[in-house]
C-alpha positions as CSV (number, residue, x, y, z in Angstrom):
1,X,-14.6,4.7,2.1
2,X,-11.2,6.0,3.5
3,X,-9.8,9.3,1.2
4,X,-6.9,9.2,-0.7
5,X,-5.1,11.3,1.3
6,X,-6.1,8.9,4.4
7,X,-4.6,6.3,3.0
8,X,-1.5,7.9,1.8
9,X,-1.2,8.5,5.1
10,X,-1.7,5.1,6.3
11,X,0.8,4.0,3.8
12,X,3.5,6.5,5.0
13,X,3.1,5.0,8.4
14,X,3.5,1.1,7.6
15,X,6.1,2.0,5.0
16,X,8.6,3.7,7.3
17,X,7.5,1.1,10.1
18,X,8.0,-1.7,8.3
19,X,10.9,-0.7,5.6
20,X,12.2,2.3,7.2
21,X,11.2,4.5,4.1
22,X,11.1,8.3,5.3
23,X,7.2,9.3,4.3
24,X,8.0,12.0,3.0
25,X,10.0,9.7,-0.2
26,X,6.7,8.1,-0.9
27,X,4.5,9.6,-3.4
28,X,1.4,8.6,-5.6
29,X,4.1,8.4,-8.5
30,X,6.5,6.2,-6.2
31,X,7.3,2.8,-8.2
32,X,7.2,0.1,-5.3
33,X,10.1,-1.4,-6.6
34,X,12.4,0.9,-8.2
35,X,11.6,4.2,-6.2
36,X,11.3,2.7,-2.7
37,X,12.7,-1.1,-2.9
38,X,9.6,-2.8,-2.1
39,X,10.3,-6.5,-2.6
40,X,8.1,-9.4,-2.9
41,X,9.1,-10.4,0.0
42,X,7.5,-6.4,1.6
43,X,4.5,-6.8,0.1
44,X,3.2,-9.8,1.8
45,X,4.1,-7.6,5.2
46,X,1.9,-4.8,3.6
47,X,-0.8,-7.3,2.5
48,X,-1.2,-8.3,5.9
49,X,-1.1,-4.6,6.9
50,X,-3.9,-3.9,4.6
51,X,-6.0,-7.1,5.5
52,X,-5.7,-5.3,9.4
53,X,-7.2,-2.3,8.4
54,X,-10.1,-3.3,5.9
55,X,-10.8,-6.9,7.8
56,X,-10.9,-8.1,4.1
57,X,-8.5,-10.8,2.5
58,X,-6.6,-9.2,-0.3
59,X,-7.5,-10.7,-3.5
60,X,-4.3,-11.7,-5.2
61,X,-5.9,-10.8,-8.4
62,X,-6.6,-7.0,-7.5
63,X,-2.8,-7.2,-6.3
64,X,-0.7,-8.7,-9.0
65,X,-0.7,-5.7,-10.9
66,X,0.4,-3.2,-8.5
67,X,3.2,-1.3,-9.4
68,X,3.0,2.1,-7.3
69,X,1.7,4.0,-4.1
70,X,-1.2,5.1,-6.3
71,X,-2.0,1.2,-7.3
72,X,-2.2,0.5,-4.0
73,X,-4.1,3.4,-2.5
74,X,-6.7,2.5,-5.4
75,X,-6.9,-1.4,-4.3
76,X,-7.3,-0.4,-0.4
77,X,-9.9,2.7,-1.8
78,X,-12.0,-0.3,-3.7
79,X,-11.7,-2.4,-0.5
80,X,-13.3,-0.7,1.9
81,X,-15.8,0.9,-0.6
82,X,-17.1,-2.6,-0.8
């Protein structure tokens, strides 16, 4: 299972990749939408970021609740502890 602070990291990376968010604005604390202007529209990018790194399908379930960095550090944490 990957570390917190691995994925954190791992975040940072596709964030300011993919949304051109500087790293150093995203925090466990970070609301995807409010803080960093994630949109629906983001998400399936990072989805399919996640599904690269784990090789799992993201259960839409386990993602419809995700509001912050920290929800979605815990959903790829319970993915690749599986």
């Amino acid at each position: 299972m990957l570390t917190q602070e691995q994925v954190l990291e791992k975040l940072r990376e596709w964030m300011e990749e993919l949304f051109e968010i500087a790293p150093e604005d995203i925090q466990l604390e970070s609301n995807l939408a409010t803080d960093l202007d994630v949109d629906s529209i983001d998400a399936i990018d990072l989805v399919v970021k996640i599904k690269e790194l784990t090789g799992k399908q993201v259960n839409p379930e386990d993602f419809k609740n995700v509001r912050t960095v920290q929800d979605v550090v815990t959903v790829i944490q319970n993915m690749t502890a599986e």
